[in-house]
C-alpha positions in Angstrom: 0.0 0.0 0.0 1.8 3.7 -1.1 1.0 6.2 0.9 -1.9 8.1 -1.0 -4.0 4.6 -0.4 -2.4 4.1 3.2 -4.0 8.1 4.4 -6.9 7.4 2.5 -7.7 4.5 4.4 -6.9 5.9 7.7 -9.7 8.4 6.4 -11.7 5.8 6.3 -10.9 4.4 9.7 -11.4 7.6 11.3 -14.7 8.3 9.6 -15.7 4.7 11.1 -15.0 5.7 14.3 -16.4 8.7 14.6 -19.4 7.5 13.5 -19.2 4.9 16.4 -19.0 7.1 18.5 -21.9 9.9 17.1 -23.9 7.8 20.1 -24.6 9.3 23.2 -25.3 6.2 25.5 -21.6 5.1 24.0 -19.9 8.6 25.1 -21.8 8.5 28.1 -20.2 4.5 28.7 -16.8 5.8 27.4 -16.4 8.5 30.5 -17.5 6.1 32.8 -15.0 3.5 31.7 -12.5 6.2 31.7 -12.7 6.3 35.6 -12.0 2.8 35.6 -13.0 -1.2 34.3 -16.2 -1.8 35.1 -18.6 -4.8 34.6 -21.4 -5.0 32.2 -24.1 -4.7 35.9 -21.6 -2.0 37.0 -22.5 0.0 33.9 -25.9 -1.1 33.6 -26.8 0.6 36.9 -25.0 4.0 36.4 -26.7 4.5 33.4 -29.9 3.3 34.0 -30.7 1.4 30.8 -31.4 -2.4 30.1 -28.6 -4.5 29.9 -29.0 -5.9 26.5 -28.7 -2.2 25.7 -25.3 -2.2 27.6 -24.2 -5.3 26.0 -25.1 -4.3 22.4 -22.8 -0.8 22.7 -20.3 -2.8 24.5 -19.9 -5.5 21.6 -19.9 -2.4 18.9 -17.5 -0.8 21.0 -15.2 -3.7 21.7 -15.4 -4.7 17.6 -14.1 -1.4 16.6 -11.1 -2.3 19.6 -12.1 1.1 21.7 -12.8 -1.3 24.5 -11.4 -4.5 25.7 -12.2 -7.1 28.0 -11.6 -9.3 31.1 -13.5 -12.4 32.2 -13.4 -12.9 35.9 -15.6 -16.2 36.7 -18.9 -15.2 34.8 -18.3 -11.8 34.6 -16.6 -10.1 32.0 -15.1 -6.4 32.6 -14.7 -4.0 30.5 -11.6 -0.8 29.7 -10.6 1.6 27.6 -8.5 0.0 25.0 -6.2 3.2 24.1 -6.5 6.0 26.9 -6.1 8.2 23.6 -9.6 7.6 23.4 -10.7 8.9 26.3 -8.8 12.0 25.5 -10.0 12.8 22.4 -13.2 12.3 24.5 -12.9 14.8 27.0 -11.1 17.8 23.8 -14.2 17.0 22.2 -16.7 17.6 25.2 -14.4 20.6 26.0 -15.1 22.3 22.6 -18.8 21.1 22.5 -18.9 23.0 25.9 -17.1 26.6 24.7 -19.9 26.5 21.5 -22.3 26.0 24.3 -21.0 28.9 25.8 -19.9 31.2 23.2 -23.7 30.5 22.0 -25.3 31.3 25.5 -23.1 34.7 25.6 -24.6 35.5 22.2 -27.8 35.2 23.2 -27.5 37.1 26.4 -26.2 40.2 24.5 -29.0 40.2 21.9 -31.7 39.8 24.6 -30.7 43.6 26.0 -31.4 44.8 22.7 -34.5 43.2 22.1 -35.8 44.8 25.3 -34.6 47.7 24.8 -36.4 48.6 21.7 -39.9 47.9 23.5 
């Protein structure tokens, strides 16, 4: 594989992960397994959802290698494959949250004007 076919396909990859992770139950699981491995129960009660919904993001999750597992008896424990993950987690939340912002600041200096016309 050059290298024109070896970025293009790490284009690809990306956009397959991103997409993976355009889930909000799946970012929610990914900063709760970025505070440590936790069971499939663990993170069925935190987030307050079935757990055939747990296990059906898990198994996405763990097929695209963002998670990985540990079996301990009949249990089976789940991480954060590549802590890389979790940080382009948390730059992604923190820019979500400054357009949050910057958009709640807009509105509060238009709302002045708007009442200062009536």
């Amino acid at each position: 594989m050059n290298r024109d076919e070896l970025r293009k396909e790490a284009y690809k990859l990306h956009a397959r992960v991103c997409s993976i992770m355009a889930n909000p139950k799946r970012l929610e699981m990914i900063e709760l397994l970025s505070e440590g491995e936790k069971s499939v129960e663990a993170l069925t009660q935190a987030m307050n959802i079935p757990k055939a919904n747990v296990s059906q993001h898990l198994a996405m999750l763990r097929h695209h290698n963002i998670v990985v597992t540990r079996k301990e008896g009949l249990r089976v424990f789940y991480k954060i494959a590549n802590p890389k993950v979790t940080q382009a987690c948390r730059l992604m939340r923190e820019v979500t949250l400054e357009q949050l912002n910057a958009g709640k600041q807009a509105i509060a200096a238009v709302r002045p004007a708007k009442n200062a016309r009536r």
